[in-house]
Biotite code that builds the C-alpha atoms (Angstrom):
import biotite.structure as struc

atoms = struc.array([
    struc.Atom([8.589, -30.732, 17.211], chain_id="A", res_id=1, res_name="UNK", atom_name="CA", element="C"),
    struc.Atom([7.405, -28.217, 14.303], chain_id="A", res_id=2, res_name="UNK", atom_name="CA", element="C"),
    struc.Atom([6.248, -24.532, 15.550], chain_id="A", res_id=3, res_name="UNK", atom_name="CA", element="C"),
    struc.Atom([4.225, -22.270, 13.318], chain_id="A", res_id=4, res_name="UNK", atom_name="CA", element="C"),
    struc.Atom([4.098, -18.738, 13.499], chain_id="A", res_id=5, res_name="UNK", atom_name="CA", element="C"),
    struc.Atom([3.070, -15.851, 12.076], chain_id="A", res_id=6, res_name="UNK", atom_name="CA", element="C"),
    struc.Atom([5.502, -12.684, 11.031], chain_id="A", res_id=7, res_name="UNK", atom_name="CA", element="C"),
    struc.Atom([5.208, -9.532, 9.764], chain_id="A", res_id=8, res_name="UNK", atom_name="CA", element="C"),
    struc.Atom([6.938, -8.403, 7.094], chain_id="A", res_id=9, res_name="UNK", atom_name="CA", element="C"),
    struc.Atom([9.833, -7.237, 8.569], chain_id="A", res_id=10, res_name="UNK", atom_name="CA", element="C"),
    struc.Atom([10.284, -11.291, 10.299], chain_id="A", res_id=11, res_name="UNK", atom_name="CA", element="C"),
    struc.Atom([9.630, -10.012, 13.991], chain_id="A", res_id=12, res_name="UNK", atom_name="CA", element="C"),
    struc.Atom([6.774, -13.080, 15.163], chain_id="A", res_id=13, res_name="UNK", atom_name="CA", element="C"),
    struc.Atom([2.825, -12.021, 15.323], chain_id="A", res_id=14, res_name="UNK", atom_name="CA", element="C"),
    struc.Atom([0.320, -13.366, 17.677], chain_id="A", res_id=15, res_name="UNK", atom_name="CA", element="C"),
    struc.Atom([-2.709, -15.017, 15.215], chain_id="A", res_id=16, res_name="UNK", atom_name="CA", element="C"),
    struc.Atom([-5.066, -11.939, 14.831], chain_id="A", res_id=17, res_name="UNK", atom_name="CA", element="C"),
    struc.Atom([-2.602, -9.601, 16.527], chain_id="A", res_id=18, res_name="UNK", atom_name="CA", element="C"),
    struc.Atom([-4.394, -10.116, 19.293], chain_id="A", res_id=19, res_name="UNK", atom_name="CA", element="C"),
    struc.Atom([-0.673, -9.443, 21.766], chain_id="A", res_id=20, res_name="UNK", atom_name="CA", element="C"),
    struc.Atom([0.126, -6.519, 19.579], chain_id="A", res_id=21, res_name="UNK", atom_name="CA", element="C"),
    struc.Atom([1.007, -3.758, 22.476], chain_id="A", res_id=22, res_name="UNK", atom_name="CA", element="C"),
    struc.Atom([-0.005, -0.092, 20.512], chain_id="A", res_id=23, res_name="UNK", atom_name="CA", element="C"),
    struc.Atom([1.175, 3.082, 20.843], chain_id="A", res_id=24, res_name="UNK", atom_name="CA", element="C"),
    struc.Atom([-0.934, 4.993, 23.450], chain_id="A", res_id=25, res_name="UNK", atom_name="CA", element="C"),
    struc.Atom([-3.175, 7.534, 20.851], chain_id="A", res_id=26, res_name="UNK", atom_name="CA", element="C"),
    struc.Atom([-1.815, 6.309, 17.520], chain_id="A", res_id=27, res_name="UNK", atom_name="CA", element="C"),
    struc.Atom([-4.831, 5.514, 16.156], chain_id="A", res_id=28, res_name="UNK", atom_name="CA", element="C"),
    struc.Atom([-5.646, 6.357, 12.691], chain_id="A", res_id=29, res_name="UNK", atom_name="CA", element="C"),
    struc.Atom([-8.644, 5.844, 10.413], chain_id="A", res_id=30, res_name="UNK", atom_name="CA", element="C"),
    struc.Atom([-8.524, 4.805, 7.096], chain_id="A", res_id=31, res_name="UNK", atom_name="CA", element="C"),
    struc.Atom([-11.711, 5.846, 5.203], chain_id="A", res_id=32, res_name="UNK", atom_name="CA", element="C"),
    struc.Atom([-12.318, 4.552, 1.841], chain_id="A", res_id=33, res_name="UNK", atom_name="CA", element="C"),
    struc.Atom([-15.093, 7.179, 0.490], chain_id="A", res_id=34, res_name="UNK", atom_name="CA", element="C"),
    struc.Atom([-14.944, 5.376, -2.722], chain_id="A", res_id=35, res_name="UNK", atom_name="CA", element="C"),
    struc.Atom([-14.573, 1.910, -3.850], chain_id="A", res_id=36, res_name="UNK", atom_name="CA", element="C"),
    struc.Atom([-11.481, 1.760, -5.988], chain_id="A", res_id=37, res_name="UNK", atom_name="CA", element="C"),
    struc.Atom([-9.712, 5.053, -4.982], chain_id="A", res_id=38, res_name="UNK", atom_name="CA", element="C"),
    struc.Atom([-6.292, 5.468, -4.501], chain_id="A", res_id=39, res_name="UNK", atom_name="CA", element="C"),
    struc.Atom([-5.657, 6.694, -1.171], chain_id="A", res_id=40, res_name="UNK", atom_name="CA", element="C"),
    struc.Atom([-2.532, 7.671, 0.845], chain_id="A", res_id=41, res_name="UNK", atom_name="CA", element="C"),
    struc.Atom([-1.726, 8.019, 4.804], chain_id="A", res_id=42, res_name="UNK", atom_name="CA", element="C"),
    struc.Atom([1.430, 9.723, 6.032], chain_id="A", res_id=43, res_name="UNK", atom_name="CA", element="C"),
    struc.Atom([3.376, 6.892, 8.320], chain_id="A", res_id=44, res_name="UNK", atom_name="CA", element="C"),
    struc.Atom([6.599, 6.646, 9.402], chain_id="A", res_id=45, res_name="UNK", atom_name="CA", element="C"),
    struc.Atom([10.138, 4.849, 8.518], chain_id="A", res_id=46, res_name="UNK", atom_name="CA", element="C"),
    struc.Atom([10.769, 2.578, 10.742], chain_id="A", res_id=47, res_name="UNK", atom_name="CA", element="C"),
    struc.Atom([7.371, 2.240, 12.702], chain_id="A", res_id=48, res_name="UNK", atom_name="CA", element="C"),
    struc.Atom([5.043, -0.827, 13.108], chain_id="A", res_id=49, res_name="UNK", atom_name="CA", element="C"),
    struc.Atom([1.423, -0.738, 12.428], chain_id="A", res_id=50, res_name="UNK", atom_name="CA", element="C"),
    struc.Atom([-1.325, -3.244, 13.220], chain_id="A", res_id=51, res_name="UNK", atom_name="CA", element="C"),
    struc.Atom([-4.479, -2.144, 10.565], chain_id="A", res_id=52, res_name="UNK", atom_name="CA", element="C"),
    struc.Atom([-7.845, -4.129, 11.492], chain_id="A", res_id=53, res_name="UNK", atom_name="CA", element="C"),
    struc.Atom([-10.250, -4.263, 8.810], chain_id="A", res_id=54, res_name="UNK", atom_name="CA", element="C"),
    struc.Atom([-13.919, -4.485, 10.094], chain_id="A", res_id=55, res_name="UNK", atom_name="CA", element="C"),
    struc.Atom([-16.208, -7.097, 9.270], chain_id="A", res_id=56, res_name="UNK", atom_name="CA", element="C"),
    struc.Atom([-18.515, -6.149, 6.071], chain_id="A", res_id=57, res_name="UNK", atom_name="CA", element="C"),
    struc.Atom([-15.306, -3.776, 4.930], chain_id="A", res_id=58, res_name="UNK", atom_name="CA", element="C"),
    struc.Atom([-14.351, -5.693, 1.917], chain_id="A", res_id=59, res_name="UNK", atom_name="CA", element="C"),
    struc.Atom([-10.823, -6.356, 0.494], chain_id="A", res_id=60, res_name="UNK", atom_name="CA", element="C"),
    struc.Atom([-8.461, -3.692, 1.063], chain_id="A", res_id=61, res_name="UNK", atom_name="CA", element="C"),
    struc.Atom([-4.784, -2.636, -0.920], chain_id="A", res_id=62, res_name="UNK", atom_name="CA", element="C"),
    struc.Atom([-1.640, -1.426, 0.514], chain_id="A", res_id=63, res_name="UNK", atom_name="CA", element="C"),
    struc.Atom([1.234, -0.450, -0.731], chain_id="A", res_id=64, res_name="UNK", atom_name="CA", element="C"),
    struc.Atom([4.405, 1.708, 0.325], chain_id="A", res_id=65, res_name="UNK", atom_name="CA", element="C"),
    struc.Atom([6.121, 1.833, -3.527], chain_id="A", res_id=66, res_name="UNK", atom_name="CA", element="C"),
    struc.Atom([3.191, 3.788, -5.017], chain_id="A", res_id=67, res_name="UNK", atom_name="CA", element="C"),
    struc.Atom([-0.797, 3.346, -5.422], chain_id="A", res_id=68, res_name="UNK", atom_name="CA", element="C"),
    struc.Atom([-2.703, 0.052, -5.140], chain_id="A", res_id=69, res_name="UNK", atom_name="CA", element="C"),
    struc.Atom([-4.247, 0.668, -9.176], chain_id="A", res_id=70, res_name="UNK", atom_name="CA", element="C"),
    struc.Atom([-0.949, -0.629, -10.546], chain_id="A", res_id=71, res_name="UNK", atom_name="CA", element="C"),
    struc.Atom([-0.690, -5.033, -9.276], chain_id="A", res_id=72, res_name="UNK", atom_name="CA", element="C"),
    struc.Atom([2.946, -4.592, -8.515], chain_id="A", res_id=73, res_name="UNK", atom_name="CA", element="C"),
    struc.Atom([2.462, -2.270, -5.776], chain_id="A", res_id=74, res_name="UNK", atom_name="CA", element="C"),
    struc.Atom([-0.142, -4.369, -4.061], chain_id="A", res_id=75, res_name="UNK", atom_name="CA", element="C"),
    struc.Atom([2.273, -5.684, -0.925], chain_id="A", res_id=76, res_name="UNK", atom_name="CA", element="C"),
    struc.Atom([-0.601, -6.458, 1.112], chain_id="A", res_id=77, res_name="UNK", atom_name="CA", element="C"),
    struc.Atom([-3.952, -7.702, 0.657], chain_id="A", res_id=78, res_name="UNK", atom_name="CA", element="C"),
    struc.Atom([-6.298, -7.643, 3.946], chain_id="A", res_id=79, res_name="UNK", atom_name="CA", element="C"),
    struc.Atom([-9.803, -8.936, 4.179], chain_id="A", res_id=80, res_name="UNK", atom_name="CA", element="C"),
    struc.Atom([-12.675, -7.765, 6.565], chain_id="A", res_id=81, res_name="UNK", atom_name="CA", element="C"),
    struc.Atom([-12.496, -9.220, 10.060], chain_id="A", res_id=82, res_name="UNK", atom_name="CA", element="C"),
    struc.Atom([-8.620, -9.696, 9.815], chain_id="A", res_id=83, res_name="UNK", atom_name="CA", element="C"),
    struc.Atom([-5.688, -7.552, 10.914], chain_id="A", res_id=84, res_name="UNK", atom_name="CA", element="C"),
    struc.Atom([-2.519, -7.016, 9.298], chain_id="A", res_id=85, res_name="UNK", atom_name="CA", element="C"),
    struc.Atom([1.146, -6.301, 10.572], chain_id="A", res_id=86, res_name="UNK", atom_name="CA", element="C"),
    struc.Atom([2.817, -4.312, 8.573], chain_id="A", res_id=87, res_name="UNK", atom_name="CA", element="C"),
    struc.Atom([6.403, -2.453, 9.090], chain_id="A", res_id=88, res_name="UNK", atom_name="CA", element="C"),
    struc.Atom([7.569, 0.443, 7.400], chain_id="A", res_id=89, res_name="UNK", atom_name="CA", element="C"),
    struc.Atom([11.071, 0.571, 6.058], chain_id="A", res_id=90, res_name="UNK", atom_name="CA", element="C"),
    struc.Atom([13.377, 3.638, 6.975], chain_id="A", res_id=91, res_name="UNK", atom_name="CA", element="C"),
    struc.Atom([13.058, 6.356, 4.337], chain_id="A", res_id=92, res_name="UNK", atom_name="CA", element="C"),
    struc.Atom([9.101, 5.813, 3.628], chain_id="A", res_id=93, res_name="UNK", atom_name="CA", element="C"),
    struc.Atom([6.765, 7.977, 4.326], chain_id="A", res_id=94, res_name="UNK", atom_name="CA", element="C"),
    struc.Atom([3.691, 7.273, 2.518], chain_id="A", res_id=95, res_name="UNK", atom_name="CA", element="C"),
    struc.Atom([1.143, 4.530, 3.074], chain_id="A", res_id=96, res_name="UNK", atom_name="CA", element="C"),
    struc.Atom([-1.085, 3.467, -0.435], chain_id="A", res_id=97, res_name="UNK", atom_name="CA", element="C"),
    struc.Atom([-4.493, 2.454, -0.127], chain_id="A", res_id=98, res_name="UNK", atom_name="CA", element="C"),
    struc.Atom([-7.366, 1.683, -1.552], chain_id="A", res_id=99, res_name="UNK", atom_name="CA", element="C"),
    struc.Atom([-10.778, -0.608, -0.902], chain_id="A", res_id=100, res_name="UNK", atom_name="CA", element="C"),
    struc.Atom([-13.162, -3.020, -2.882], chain_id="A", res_id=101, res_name="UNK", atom_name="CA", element="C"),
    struc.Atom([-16.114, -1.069, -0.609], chain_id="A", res_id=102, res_name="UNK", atom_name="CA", element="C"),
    struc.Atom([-17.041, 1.958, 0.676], chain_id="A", res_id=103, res_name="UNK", atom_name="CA", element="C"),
    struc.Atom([-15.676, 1.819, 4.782], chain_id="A", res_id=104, res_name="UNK", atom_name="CA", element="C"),
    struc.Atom([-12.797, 2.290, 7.020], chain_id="A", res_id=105, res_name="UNK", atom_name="CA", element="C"),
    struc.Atom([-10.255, 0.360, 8.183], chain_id="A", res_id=106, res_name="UNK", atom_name="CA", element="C"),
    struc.Atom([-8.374, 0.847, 11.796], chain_id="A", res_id=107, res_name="UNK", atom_name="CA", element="C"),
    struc.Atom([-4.516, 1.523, 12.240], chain_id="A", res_id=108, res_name="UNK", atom_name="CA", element="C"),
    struc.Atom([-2.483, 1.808, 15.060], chain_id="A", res_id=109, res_name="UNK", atom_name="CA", element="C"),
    struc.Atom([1.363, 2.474, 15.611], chain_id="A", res_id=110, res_name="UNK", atom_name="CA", element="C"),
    struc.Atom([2.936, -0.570, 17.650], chain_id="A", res_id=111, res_name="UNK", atom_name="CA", element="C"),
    struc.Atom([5.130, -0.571, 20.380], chain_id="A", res_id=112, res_name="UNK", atom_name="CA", element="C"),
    struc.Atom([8.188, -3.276, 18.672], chain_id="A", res_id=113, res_name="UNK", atom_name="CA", element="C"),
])
């Protein structure tokens, strides 16, 4: 029998959408893009799990937790509009890097894992 299953990047198993993602009671954070093709940045913290839902009509959005999303090597993970994303946060970082193809916001909450 073959199983398939989605992970964040830290190898813990993700429901398809995040959809069984249990969040942190008042965690939520917005991410506003005011410009297409800023650099933005969003305090986070080591150690924590975040599920970030970009809404439909939100374009392509950049993160990155080595430095901002206008340099390709620091583009860790690419999220489309109507998709969420699982992302951990090793110990010792504190900033998240962001930036959008569009002018929007996208959602992010701290997990309970």
């Amino acid at each position: 029998m073959r199983e398939t299953c989605l992970s964040d990047n830290f190898g813990n198993r993700a429901a398809p959408g995040a959809i069984n993602c249990d969040p942190v009671l008042g965690s939520g954070i917005e991410l506003a893009a005011a410009e297409a093709g800023a650099d933005y940045e969003q305090t986070v913290v080591g150690g924590a799990t975040y599920a970030i839902t970009i809404p439909i009509d939100d374009g392509t959005w950049l993160f990155s937790l080595t430095g901002v999303t206008s340099t390709a090597a620091n583009r860790e993970w690419i999220a489309v509009e109507g998709t969420t994303i699982i992302l951990h946060v090793p110990p010792g970082y504190t900033t998240l890097y962001y930036e959008s193809d569009t002018i929007g916001s996208a959602h992010m909450r701290k997990l309970n894992i």
